[in-house]
C-alpha positions as CSV (number, residue, x, y, z in Angstrom):
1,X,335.1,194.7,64.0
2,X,333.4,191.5,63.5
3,X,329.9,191.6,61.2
4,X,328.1,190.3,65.0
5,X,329.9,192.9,66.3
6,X,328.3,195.6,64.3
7,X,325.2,194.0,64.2
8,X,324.9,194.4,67.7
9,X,325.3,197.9,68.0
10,X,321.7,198.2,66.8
11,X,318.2,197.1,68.6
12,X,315.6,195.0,66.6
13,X,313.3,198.2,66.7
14,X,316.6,199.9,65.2
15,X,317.4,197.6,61.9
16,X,313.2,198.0,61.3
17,X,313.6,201.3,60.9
18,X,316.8,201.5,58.8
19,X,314.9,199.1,56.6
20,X,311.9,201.2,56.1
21,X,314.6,204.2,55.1
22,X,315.9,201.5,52.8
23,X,312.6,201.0,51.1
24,X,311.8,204.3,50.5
25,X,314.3,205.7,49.5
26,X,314.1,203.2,47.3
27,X,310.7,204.2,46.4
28,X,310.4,207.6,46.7
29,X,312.2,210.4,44.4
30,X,312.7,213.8,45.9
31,X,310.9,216.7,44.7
32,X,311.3,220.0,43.1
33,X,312.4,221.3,46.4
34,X,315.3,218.3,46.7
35,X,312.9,216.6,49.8
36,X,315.4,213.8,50.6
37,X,313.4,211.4,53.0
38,X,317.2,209.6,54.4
39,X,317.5,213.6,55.5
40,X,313.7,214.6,56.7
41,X,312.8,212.5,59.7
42,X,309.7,215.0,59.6
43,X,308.9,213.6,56.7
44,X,310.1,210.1,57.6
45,X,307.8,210.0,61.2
46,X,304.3,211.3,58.4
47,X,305.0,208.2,56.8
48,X,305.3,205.6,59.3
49,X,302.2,207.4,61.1
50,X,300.2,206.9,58.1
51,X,301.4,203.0,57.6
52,X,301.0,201.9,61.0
53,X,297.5,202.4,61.9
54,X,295.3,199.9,60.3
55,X,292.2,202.4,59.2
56,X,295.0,204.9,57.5
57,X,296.6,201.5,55.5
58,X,293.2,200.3,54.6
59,X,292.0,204.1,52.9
60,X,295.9,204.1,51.4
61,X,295.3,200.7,49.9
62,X,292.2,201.3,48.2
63,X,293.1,204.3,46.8
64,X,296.4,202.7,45.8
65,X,294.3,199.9,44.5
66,X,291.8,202.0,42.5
67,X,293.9,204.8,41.6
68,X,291.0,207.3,42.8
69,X,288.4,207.1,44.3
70,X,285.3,209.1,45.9
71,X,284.6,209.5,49.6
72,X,281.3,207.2,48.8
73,X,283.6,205.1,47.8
74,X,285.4,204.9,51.1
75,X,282.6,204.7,52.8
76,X,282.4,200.9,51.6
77,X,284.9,200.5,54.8
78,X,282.1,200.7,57.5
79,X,283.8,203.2,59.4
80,X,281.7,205.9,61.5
81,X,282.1,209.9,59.1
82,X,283.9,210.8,62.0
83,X,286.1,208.4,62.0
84,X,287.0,208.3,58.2
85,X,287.4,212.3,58.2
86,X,289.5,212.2,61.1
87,X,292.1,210.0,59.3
88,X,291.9,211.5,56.0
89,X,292.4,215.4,57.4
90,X,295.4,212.8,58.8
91,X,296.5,211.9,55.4
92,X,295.6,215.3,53.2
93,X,296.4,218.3,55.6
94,X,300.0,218.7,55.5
95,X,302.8,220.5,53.9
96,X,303.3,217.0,52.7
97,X,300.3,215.0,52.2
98,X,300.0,211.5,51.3
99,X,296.7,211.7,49.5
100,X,295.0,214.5,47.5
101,X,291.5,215.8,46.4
102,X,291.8,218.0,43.3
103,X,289.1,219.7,42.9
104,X,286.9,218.3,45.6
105,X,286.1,215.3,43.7
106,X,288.4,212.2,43.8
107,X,291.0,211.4,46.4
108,X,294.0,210.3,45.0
109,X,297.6,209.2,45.9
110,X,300.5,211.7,46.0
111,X,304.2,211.0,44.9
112,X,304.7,210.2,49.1
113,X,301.4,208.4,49.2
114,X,302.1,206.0,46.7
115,X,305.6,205.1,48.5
116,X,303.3,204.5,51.1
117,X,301.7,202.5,49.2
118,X,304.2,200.3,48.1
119,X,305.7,199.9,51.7
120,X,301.8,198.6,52.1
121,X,302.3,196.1,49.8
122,X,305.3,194.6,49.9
123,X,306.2,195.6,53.3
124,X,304.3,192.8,55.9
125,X,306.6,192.1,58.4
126,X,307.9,195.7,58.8
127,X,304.1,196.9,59.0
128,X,303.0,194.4,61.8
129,X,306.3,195.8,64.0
130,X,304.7,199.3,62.8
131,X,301.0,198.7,63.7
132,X,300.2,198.9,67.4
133,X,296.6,198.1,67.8
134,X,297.2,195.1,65.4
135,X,295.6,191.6,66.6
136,X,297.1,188.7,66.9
137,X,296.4,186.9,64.1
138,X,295.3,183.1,63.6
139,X,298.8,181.7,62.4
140,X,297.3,178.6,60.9
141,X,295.0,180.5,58.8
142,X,298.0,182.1,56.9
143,X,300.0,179.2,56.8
144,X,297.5,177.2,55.1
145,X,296.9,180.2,52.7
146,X,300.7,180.3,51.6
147,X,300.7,176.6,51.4
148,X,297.7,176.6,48.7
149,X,298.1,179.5,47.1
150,X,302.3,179.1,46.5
151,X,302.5,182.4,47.8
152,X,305.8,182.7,48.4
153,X,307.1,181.2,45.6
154,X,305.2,184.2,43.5
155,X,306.6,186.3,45.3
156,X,310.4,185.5,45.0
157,X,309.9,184.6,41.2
158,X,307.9,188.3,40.8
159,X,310.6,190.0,42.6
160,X,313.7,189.0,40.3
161,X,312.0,186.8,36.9
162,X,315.1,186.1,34.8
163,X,316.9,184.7,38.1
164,X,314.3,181.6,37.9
165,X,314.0,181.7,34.2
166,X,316.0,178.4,33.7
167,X,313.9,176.8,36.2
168,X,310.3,178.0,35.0
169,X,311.8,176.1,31.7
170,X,312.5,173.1,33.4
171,X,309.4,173.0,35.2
172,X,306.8,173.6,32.1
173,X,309.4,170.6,29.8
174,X,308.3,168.7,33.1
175,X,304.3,169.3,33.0
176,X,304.6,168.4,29.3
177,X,306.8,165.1,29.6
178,X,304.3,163.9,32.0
179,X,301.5,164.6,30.4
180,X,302.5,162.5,27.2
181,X,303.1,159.7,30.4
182,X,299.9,159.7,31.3
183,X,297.8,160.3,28.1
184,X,297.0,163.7,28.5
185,X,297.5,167.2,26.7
186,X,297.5,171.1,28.2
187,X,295.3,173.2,27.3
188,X,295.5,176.3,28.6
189,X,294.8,176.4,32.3
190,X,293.3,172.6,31.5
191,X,294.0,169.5,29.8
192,X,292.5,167.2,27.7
193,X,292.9,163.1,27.2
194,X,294.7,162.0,23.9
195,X,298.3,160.1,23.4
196,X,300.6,162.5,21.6
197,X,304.6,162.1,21.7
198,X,306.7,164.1,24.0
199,X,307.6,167.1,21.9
200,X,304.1,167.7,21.1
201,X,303.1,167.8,25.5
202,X,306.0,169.8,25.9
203,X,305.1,172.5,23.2
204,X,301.9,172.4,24.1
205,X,302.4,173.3,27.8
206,X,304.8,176.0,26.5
207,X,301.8,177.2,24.6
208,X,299.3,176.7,27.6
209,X,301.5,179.2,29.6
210,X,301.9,181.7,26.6
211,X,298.0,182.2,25.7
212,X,297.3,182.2,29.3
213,X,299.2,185.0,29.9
214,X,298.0,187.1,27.1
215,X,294.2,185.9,27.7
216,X,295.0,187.2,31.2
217,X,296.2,190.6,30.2
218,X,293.5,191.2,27.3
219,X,290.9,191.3,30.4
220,X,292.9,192.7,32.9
221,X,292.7,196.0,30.5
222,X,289.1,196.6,30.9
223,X,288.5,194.9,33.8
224,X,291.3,195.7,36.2
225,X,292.3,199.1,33.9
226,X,295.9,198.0,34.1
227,X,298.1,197.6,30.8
228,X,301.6,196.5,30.0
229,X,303.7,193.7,29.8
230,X,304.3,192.2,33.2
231,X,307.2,190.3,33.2
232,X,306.3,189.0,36.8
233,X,303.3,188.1,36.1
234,X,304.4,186.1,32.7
235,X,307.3,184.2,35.1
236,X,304.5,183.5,37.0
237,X,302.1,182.1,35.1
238,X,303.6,178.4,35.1
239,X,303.2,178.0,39.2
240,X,299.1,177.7,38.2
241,X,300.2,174.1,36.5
242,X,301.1,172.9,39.7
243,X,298.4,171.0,40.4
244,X,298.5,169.3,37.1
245,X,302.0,168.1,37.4
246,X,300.6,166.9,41.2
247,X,298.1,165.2,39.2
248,X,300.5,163.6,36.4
249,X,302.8,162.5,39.0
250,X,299.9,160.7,41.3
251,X,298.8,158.8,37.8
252,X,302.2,157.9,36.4
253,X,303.5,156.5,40.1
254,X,300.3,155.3,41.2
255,X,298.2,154.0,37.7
256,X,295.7,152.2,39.4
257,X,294.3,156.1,40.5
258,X,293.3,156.5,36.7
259,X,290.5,153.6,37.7
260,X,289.0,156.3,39.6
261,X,285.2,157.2,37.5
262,X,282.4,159.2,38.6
263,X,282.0,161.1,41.2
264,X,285.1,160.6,42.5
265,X,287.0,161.4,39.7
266,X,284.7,164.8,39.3
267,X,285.8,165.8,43.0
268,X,289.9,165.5,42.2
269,X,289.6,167.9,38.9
270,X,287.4,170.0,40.3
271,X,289.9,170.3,43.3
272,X,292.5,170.5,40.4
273,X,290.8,173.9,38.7
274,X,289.6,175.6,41.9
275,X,293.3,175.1,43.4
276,X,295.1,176.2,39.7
277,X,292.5,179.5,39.9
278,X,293.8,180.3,43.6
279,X,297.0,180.3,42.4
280,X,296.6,182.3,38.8
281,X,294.7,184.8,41.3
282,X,297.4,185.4,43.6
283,X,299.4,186.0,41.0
284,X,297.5,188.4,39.1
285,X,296.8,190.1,42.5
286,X,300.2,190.4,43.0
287,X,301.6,191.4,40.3
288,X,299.0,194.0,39.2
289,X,299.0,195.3,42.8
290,X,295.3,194.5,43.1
291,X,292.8,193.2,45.8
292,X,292.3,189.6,45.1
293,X,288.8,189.7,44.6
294,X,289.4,191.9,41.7
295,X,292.1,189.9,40.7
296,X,289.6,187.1,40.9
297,X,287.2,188.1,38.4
298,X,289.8,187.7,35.8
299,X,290.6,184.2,36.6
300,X,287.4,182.9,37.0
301,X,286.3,184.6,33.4
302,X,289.7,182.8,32.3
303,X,288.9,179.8,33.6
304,X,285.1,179.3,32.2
305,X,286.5,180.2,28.8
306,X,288.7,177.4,29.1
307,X,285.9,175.2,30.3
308,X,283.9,176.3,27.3
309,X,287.0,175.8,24.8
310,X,287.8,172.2,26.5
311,X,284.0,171.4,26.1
312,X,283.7,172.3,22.2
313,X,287.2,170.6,21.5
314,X,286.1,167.5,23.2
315,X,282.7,167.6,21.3
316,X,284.9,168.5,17.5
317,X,288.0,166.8,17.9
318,X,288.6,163.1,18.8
319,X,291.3,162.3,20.7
């Protein structure tokens, strides 16, 4: 039978589903009493109940995102007590529930709530099939969103780092050779004037991605409480440049752009660092499965350090 053939045996609604059984059984490891979720559709129909209403994904995600958290805590959602006790008796009373509350204290994820979790996260297009009182959302708002923040790109480079590892090369020699074009130097996030050869530009962007990375994981510790070596997050770190190699590129084709002074000039860096921070936090975000405000406070500390660091290098060093 031909691959359309067999394709068509199945409805839209159909392939969803398998993927979600996919996913988590990709996810999910059976128990000590061998639960198999390919082989429990009880257990199966608890999940996709839990994921496809849009209060029960919010209270999953910010437990997934906090690891536990109080019912004060919860109550940061604005929903009514009613309301939020309704869905979590939804999500805790089961033979198999999805969050738990040791102890009467925290509510935390279980072993099927953080597959939940996970579908939650990386899981968008099955969840707005899932979600029936979902509204139809503004699709410009998300286009321009992915378009800024390189979303997609993060993704795909998160989801399989040494596939784009030849290309993440290519891109940072790029960033440096340009920068020796155009009289500049990475720092960091940043970069300062000065003429240095090519090798120097190009070792120097390697080093702005290396120290970014590590600067970004020293205060994702305290801040975030997450730890370990993120090799997503490290493949990632490079798509932040992007607006300085859109920058290098508009002064080496177009030189007459580097007349620009003032306030003018002030308005395209400043466009420059906002845009490189949206970026660095979507990464982060992303890879440290974390709401991007939190992820936020990371960059922006990451990025007034390097302000401060450019600022005393510029008033020490001449270039």
């Amino acid at each position: 039978m031909a691959l359309f053939d067999v394709a068509s045996l199945f409805s839209a609604v159909e392939w969803r589903r398998i993927s979600v059984y996919i996913r988590l059984s990709l996810i999910y490891k059976p128990d000590t009493r061998g639960l198999n979720l390919l082989d429990n559709d009880a257990v199966m129909d608890k999940v996709l109940n839990a994921v496809s209403h849009k209060i029960r994904r919010q209270i999953i995600h910010m437990i997934g995102n906090q690891g536990a958290v109080s019912y004060t805590d919860l109550t940061e959602l604005g929903l009514e007590p009613g309301t939020l006790y309704f869905h979590l008796d939804i999500l805790s009373k089961s033979d198999d529930p999805l969050i738990a509350r040791p102890g009467k204290k925290l509510y935390s994820l279980t072993e099927l709530g953080q597959a939940a979790y996970e579908i939650i996260l990386q899981s968008e297009d099955i969840l707005a099939w899932l979600s029936k009182d979902q509204e139809r959302p503004n699709k410009g708002i998300p286009l321009v969103q992915n378009l800024l923040s390189l979303r997609p790109i993060i993704q795909r480079i998160q989801n399989d780092p040494w596939r784009f590892f030849f290309e993440i090369v290519l891109f940072l020699g790029l960033y440096g050779y340009l920068a020796s074009e155009v009289g500049l130097v990475p720092i960091f996030l940043f970069f300062l004037e000065g003429t240095f050869n090519a090798g120097i530009t190009i070792l120097a962007a390697f080093g702005a991605w290396i120290t970014t990375y590590f600067i970004v994981e020293i205060l994702s510790y305290p801040i975030l409480k997450k730890a370990g070596f993120s090799l997503g997050l490290f493949a990632t770190i490079p798509i932040a440049f992007f607006p300085h190699v859109l920058l290098e590129l508009m002064w080496y084709f177009l030189p007459q752009i580097t007349l620009i002074s003032g306030w003018p000039l002030t308005i395209l860096l400043t466009f420059v660092i906002a845009w490189s921070t949206y970026i660095l936090t979507t990464a982060v975000s992303r890879a440290r499965a974390v709401r991007f405000s939190r992820a936020a406070i990371v960059t922006l500390l990451v990025t007034n350090a390097n302000l401060l660091l450019l600022a005393l290098l510029n008033s020490s060093i001449p270039l």
